[in-house]
ROZADREN-224263 format. One record per residue (C-alpha): residue number from 1; residue in three letters; x, y, z. Coordinates in Angstrom, 1 decimal. Example, Ala and Ser with C-alpha at 12.3 -4.5 7.8 and 13.67 -1.06 7.14 Angstrom:
! residues 2
site pos->1&code->ALA&east->12.3&north->-4.5&up->7.8
site pos->2&code->SER&east->13.7&north->-1.1&up->7.1
//
This chain:
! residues 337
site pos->1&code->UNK&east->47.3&north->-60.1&up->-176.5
site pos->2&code->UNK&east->49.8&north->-63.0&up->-176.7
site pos->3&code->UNK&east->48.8&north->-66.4&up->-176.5
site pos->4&code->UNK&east->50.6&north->-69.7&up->-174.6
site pos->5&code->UNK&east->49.7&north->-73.2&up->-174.3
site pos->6&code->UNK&east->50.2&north->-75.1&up->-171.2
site pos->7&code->UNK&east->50.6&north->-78.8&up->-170.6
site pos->8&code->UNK&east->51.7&north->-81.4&up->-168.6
site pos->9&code->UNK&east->54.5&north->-83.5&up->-169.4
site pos->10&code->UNK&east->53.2&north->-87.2&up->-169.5
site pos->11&code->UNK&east->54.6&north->-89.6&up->-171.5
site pos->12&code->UNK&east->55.3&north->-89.7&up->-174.5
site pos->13&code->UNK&east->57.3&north->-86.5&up->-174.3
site pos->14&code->UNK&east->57.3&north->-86.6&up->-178.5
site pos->15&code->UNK&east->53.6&north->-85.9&up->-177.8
site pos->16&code->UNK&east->54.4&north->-82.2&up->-176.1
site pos->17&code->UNK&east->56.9&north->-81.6&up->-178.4
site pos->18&code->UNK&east->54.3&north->-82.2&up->-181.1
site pos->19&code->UNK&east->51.4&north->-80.1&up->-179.6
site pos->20&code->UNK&east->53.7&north->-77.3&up->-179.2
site pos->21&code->UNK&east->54.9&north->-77.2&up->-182.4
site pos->22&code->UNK&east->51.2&north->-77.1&up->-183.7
site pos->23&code->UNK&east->50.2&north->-74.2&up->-181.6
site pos->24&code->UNK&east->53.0&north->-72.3&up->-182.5
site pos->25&code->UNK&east->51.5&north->-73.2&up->-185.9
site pos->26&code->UNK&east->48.3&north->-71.9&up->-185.0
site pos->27&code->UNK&east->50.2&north->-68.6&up->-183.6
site pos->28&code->UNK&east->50.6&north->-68.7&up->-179.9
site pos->29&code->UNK&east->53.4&north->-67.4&up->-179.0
site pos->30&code->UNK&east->54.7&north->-69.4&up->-175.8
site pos->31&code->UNK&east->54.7&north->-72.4&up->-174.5
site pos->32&code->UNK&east->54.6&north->-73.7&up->-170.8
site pos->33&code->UNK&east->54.7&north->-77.1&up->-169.2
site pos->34&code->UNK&east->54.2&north->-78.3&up->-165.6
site pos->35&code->UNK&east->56.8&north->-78.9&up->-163.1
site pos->36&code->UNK&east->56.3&north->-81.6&up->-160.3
site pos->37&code->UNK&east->59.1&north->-84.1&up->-160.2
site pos->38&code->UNK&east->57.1&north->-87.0&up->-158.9
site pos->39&code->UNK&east->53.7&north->-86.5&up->-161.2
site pos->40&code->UNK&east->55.3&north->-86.1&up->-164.5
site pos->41&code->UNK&east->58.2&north->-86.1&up->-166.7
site pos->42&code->UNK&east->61.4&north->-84.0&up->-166.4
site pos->43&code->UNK&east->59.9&north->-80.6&up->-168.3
site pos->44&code->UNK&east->63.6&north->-78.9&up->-169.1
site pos->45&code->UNK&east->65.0&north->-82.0&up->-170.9
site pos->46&code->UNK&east->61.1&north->-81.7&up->-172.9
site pos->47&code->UNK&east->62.2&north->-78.2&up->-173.1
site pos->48&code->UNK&east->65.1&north->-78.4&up->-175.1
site pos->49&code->UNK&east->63.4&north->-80.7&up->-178.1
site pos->50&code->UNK&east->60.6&north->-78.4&up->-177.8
site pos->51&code->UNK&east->63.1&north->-75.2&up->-178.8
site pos->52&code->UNK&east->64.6&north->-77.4&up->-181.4
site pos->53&code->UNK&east->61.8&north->-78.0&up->-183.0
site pos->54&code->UNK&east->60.0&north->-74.9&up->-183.2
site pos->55&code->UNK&east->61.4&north->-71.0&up->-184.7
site pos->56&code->UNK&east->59.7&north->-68.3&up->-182.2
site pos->57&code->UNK&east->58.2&north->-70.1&up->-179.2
site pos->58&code->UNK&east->59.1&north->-68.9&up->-176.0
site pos->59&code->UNK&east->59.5&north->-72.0&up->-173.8
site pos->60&code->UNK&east->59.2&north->-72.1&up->-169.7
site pos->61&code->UNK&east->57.6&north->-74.0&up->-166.7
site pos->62&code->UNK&east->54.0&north->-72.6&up->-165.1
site pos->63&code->UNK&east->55.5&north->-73.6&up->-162.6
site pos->64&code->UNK&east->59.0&north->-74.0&up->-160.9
site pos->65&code->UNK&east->60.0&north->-73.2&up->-157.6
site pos->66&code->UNK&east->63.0&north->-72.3&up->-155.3
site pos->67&code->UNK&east->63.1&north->-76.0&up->-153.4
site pos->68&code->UNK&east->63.0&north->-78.9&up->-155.7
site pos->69&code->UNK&east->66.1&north->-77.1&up->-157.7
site pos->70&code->UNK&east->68.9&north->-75.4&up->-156.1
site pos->71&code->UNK&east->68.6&north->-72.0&up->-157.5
site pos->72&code->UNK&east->72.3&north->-72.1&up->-159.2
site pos->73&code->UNK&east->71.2&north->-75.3&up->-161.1
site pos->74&code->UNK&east->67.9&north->-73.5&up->-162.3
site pos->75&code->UNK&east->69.5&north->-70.6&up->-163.5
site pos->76&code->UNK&east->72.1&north->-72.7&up->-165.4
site pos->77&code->UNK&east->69.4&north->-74.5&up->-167.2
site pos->78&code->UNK&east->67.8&north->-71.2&up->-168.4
site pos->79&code->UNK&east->71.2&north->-69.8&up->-168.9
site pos->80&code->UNK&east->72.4&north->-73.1&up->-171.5
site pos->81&code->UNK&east->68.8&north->-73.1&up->-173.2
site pos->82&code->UNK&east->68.9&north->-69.3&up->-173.6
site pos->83&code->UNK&east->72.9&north->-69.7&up->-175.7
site pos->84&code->UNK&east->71.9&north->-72.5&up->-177.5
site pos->85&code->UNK&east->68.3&north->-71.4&up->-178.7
site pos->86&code->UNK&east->68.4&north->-67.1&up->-178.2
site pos->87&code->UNK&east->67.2&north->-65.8&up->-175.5
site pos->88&code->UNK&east->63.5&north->-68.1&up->-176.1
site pos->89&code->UNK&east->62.8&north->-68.8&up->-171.9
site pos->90&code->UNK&east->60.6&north->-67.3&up->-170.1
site pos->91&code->UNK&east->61.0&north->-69.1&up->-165.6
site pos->92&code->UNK&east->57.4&north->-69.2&up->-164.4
site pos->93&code->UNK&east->58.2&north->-69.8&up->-160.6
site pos->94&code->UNK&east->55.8&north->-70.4&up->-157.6
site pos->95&code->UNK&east->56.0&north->-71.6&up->-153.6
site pos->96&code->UNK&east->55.0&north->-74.7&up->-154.9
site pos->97&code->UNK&east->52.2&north->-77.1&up->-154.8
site pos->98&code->UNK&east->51.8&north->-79.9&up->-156.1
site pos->99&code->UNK&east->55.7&north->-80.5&up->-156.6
site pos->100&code->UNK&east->56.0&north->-80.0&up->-152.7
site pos->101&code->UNK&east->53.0&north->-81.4&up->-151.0
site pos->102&code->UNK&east->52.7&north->-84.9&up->-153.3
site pos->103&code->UNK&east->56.6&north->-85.2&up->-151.6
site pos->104&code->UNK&east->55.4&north->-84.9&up->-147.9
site pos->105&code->UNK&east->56.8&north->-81.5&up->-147.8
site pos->106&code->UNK&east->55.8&north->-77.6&up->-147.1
site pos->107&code->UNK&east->55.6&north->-75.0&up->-149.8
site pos->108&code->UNK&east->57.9&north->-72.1&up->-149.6
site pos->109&code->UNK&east->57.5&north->-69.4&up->-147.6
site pos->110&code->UNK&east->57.0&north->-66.0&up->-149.4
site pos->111&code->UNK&east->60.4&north->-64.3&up->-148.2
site pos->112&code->UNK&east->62.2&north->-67.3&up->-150.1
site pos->113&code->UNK&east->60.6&north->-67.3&up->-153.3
site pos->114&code->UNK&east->61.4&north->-63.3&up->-153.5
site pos->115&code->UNK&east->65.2&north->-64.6&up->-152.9
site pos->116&code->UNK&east->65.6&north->-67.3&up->-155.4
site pos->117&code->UNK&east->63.4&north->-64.5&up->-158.0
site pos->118&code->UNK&east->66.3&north->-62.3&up->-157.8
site pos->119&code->UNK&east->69.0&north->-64.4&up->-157.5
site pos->120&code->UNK&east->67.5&north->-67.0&up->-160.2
site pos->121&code->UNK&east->67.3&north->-63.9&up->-162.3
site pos->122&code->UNK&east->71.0&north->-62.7&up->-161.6
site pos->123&code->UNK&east->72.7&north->-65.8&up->-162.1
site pos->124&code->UNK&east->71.1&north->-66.2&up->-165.4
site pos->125&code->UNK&east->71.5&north->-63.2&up->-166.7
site pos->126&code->UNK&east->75.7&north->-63.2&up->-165.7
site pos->127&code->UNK&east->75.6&north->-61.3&up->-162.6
site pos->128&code->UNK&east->76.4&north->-62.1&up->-159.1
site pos->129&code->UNK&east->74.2&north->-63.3&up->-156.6
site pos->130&code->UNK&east->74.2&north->-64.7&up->-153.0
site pos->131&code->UNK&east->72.7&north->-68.0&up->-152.9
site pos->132&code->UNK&east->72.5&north->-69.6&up->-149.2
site pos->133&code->UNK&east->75.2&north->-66.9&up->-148.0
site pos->134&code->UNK&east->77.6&north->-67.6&up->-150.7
site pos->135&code->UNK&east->78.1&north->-65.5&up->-153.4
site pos->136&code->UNK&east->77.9&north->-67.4&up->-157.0
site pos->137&code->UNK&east->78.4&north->-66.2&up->-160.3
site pos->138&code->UNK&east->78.2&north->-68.7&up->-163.9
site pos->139&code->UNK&east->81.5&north->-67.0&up->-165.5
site pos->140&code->UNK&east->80.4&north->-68.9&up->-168.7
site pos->141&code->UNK&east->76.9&north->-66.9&up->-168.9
site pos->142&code->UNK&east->76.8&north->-64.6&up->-172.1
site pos->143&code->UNK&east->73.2&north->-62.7&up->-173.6
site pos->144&code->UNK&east->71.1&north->-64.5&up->-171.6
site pos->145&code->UNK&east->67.8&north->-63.1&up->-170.7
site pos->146&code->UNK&east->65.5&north->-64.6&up->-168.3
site pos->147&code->UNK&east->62.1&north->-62.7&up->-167.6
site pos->148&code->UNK&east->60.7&north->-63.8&up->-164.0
site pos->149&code->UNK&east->57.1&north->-64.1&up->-164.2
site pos->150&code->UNK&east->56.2&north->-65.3&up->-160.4
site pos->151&code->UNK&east->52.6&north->-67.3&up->-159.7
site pos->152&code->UNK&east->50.2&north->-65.6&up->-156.8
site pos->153&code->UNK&east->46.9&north->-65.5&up->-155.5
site pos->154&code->UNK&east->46.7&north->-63.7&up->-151.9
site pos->155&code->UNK&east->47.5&north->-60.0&up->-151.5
site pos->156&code->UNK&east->51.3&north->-60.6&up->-150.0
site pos->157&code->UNK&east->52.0&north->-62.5&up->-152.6
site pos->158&code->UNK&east->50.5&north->-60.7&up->-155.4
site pos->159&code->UNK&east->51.9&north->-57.2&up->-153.2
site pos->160&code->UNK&east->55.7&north->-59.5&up->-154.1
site pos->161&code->UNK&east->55.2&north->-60.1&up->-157.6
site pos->162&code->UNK&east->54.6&north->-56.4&up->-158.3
site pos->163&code->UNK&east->58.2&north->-55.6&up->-155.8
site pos->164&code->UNK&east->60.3&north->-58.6&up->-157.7
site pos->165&code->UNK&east->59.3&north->-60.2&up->-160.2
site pos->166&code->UNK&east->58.6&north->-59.2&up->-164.5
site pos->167&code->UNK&east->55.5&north->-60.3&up->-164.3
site pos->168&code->UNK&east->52.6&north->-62.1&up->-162.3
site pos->169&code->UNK&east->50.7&north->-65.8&up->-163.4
site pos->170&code->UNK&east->47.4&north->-65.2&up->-162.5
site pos->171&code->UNK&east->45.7&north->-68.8&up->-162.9
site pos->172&code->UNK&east->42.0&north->-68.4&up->-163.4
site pos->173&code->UNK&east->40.1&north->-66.2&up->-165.8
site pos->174&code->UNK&east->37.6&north->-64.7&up->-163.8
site pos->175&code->UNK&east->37.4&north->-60.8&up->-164.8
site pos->176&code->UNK&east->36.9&north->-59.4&up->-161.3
site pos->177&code->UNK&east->39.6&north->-61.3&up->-160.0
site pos->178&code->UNK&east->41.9&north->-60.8&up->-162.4
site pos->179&code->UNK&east->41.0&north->-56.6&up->-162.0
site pos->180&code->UNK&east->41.5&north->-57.4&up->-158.6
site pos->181&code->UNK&east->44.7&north->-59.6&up->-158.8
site pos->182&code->UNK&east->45.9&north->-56.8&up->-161.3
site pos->183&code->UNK&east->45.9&north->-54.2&up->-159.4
site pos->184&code->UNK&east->47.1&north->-55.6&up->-156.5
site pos->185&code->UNK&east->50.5&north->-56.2&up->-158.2
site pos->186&code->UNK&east->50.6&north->-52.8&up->-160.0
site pos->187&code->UNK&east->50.2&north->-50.9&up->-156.7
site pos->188&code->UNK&east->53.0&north->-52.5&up->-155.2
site pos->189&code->UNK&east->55.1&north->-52.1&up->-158.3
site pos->190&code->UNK&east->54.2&north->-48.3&up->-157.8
site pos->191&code->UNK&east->55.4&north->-48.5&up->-154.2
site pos->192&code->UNK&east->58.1&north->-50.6&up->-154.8
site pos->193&code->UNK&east->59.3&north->-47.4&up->-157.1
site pos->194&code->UNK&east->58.8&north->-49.9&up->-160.0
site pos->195&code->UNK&east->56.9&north->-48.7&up->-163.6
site pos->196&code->UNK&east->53.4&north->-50.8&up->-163.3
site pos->197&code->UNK&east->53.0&north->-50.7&up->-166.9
site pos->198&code->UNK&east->56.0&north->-53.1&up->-167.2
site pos->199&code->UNK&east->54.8&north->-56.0&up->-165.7
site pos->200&code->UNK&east->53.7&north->-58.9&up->-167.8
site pos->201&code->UNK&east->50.2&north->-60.0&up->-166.6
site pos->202&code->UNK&east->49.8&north->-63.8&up->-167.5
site pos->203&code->UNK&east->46.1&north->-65.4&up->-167.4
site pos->204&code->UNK&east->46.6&north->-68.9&up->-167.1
site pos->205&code->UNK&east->43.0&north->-71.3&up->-167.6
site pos->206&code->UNK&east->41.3&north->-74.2&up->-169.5
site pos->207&code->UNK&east->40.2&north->-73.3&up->-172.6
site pos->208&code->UNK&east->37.6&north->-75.8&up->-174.7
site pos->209&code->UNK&east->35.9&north->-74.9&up->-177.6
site pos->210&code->UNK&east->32.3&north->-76.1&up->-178.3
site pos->211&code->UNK&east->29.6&north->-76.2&up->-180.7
site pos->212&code->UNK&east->26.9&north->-74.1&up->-178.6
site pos->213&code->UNK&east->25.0&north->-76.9&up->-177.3
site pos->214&code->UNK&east->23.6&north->-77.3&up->-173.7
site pos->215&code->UNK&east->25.5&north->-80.7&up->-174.2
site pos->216&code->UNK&east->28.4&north->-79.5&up->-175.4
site pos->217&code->UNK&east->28.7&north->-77.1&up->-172.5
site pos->218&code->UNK&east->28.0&north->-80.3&up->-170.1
site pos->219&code->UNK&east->30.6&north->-81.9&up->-171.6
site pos->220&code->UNK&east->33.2&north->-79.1&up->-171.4
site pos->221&code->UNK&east->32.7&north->-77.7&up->-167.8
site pos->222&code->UNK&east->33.3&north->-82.2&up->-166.7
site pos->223&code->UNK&east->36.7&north->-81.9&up->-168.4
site pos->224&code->UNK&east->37.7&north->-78.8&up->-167.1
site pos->225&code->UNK&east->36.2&north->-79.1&up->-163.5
site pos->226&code->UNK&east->39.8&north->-80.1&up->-162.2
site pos->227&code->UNK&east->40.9&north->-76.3&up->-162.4
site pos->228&code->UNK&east->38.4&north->-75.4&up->-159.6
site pos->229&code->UNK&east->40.4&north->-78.3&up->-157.3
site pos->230&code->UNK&east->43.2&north->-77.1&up->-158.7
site pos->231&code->UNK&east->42.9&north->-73.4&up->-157.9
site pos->232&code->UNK&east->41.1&north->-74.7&up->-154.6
site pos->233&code->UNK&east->44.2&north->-75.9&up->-153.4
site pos->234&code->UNK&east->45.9&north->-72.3&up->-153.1
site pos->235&code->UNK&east->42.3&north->-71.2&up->-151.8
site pos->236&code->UNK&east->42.4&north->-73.5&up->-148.7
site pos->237&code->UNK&east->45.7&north->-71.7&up->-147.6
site pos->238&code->UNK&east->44.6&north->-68.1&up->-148.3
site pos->239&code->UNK&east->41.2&north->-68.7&up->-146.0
site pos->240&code->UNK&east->43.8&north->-70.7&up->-143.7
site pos->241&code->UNK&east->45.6&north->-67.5&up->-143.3
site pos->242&code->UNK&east->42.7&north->-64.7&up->-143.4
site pos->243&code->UNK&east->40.1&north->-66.7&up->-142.8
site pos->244&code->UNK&east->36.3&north->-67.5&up->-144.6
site pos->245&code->UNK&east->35.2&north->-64.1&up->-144.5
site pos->246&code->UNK&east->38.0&north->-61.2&up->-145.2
site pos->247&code->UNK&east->38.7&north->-57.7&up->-146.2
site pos->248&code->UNK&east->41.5&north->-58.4&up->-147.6
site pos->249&code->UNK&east->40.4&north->-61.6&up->-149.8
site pos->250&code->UNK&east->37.3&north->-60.9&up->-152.1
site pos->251&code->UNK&east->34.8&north->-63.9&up->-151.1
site pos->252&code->UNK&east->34.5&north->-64.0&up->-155.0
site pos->253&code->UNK&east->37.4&north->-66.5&up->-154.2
site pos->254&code->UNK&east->36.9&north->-68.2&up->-151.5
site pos->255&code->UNK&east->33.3&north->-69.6&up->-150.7
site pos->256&code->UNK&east->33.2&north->-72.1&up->-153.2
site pos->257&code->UNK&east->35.3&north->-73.9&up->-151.3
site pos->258&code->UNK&east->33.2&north->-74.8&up->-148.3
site pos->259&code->UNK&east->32.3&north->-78.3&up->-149.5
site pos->260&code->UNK&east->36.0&north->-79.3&up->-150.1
site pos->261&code->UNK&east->37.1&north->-82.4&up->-148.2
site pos->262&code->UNK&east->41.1&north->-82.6&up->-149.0
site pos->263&code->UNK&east->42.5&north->-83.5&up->-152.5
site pos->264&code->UNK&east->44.6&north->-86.4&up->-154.0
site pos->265&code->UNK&east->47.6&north->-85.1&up->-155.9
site pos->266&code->UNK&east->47.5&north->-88.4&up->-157.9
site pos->267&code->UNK&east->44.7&north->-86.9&up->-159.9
site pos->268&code->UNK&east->46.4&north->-83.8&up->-160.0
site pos->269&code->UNK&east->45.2&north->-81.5&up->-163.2
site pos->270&code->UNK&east->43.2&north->-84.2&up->-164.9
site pos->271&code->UNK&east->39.7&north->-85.0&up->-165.9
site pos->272&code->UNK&east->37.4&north->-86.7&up->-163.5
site pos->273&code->UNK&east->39.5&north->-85.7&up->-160.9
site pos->274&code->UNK&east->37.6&north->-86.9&up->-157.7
site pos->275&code->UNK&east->38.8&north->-84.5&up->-155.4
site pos->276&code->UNK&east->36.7&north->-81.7&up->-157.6
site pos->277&code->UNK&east->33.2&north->-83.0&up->-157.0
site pos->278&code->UNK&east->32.5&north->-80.2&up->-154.8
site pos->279&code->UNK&east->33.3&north->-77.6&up->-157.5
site pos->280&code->UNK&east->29.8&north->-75.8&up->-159.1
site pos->281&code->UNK&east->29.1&north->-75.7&up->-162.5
site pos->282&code->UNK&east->29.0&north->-71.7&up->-161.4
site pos->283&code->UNK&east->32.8&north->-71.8&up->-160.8
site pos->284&code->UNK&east->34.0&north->-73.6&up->-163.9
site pos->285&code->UNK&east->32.0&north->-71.4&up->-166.1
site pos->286&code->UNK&east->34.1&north->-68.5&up->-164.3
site pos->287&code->UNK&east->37.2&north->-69.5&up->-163.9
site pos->288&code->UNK&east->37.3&north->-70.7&up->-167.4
site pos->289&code->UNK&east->36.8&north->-70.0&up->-171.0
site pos->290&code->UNK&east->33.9&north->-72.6&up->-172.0
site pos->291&code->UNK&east->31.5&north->-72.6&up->-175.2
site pos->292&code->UNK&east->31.5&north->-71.1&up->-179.0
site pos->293&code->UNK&east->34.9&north->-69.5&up->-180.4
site pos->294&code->UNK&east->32.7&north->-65.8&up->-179.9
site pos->295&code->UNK&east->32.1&north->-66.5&up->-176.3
site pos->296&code->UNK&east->36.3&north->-67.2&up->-176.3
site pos->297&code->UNK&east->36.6&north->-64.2&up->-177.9
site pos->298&code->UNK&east->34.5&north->-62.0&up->-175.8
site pos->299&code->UNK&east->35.5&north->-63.1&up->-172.6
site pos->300&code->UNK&east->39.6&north->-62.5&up->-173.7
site pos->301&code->UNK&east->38.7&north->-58.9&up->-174.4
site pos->302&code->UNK&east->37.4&north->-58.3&up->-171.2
site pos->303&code->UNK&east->40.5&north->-59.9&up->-169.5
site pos->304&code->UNK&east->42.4&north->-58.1&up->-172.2
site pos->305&code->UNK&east->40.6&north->-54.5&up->-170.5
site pos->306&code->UNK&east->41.3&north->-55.2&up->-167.6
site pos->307&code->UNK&east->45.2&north->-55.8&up->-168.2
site pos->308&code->UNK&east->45.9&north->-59.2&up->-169.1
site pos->309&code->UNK&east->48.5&north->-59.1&up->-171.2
site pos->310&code->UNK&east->48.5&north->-63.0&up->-172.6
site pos->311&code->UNK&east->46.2&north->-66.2&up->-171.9
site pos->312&code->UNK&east->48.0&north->-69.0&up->-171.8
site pos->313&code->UNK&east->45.4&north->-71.9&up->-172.2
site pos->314&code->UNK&east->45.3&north->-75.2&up->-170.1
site pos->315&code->UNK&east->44.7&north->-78.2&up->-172.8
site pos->316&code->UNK&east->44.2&north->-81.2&up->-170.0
site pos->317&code->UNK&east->41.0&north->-82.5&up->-171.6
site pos->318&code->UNK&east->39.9&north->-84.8&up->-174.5
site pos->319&code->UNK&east->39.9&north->-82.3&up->-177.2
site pos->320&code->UNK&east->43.8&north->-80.9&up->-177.0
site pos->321&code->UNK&east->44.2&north->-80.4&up->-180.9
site pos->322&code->UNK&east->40.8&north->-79.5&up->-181.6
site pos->323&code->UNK&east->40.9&north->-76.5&up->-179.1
site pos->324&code->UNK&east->44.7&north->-75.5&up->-180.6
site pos->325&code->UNK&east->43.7&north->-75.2&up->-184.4
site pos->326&code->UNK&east->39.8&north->-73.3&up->-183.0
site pos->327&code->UNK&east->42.3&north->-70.8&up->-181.4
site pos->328&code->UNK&east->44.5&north->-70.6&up->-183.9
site pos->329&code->UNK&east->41.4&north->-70.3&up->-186.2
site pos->330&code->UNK&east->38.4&north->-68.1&up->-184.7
site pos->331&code->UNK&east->40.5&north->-66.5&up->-181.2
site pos->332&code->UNK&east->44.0&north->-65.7&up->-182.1
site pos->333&code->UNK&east->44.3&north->-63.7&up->-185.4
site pos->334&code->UNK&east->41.2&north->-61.4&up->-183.6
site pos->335&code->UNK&east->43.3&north->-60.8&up->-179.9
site pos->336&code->UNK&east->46.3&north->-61.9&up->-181.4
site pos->337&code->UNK&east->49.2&north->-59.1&up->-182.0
//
């Protein structure tokens, strides 16, 4: 199982650069920032220092997506960090949510995102696409490699992500939804005439470490509640579109959600984020990876059974390089490899 870390770029950007050089430090082997315009810092110039400053970390948002940047633009980015830094990107890319909505508009609409996956792809990697009817090629484009690795959570797009993409961000580390989620995209990658096995399954979550008490794990769950608001977000739609009670959408998902009353992208991924009051301690304990380094360890093996191929860790709490050096410690050299 590989390992990433995932944070959002708030200033001082020298501060990712640093964290991200001490997990690859601590062995984690990728390295993922937000992408929302408005809410943070420009992640692809935070990028670039990043990949100076570290030997083997493979660098990418979590996540882009196909309105915000014109797809040409996007794949040009990848394409420039990939020749000056070999091949070390990875384009997590989404219909996107908070980058969208905290600008008044819509997220994408399925049918686009499988577009600008291909043609994001193409044009990065030197080959011709058709972007908005007009066929574009970047003559300049060498080696470059750019996996696709494409967010979901409902069954048409987790049924896309097995037909398109390289891999599939699965953002919460519940086992029977990831099982779920996982074989959702692996049976369309069959269909699709696709080999399952090669898709990269990404479980992205909050990871803090604590000492085994009842107050530790108080203290934990408050600085990771935001991920249930978070993931709530992409909940709302999916019962917008199949409704409370589905066979299609395992309630697992989506009846925590019935006390939610909206959500304030200015606390967007954040501690103490208001909007997540009506998260239970139930959910955060699920979709999450709370207590001792051997309850981190146990609960990774059972993603890992169930086909998760890395966890890329969410460190938006009060104990970012604590949590890094316990992984790189007690979690990684036992999952790690």
């Amino acid at each position: 199982m590989d390992f990433g870390l995932v944070l959002q770029t708030d200033p001082p950007g020298s501060a990712t650069v640093g964290l991200m050089r001490r997990a690859e430090r601590n062995g984690f082997r990728y390295g993922w920032t937000f992408d929302s315009a408005v809410l943070w810092q420009e992640p692809f110039v935070i990028h670039s220092r990043i990949l100076d400053h570290t030997e083997r970390l493979v660098v990418g948002p979590m996540v882009t997506n196909p309105a915000t940047r014109s797809w040409e633009v996007t794949a040009s980015t990848f394409a420039t960090l990939n020749e000056m830094y070999g091949n070390r990107t990875v384009c997590g890319i989404g219909r996107g949510d908070s980058a969208m909505r905290v600008a008044g508009r819509r997220p994408c609409t399925l049918a686009r995102l499988g577009e600008a996956i291909t043609a994001v792809r193409d044009l990065a990697e030197g080959r011709e696409a058709v972007v908005d009817g007009t066929p574009l090629r970047l003559p300049w484009v060498g080696e470059s490699r750019l996996p696709v690795w494409m967010a979901a959570y409902g069954p048409k797009a987790l049924a896309l992500a097995g037909e398109v993409a390289d891999g599939v961000i699965l953002q919460l580390a519940d086992p029977y939804l990831t099982s779920w989620m996982a074989g959702e995209v692996r049976t369309a990658a069959a269909a699709a005439g696709r080999d399952p096995a090669a898709l990269t399954v990404c479980v992205a979550a909050p990871a803090y470490v604590t000492d085994g008490t009842a107050a530790g794990l108080a203290h934990a769950r408050e600085q990771c509640r935001w991920f249930g608001g978070m993931v709530g977000n992409h909940v709302a739609d999916l019962v917008g579109r199949y409704g409370a009670h589905s066979d299609v959408v395992p309630e697992e998902l989506t009846a925590y959600i019935s006390g939610r009353r909206g959500y304030d992208y200015r606390h967007h991924g954040r501690a103490g984020n208001p909007s997540t009051d009506f998260v239970p301690d139930e959910i955060v304990d699920r979709f999450c990876l709370l207590g001792p380094a051997e309850d981190h360890r146990a609960k990774l093996r059972v993603l890992r059974d169930a086909g998760v191929d890395q966890f890329a860790l969410y460190c938006m709490h009060d104990a970012r390089e604590e949590v890094i050096d316990a992984y790189g410690a007690d979690v990684v050299p036992a999952l790690g490899g």
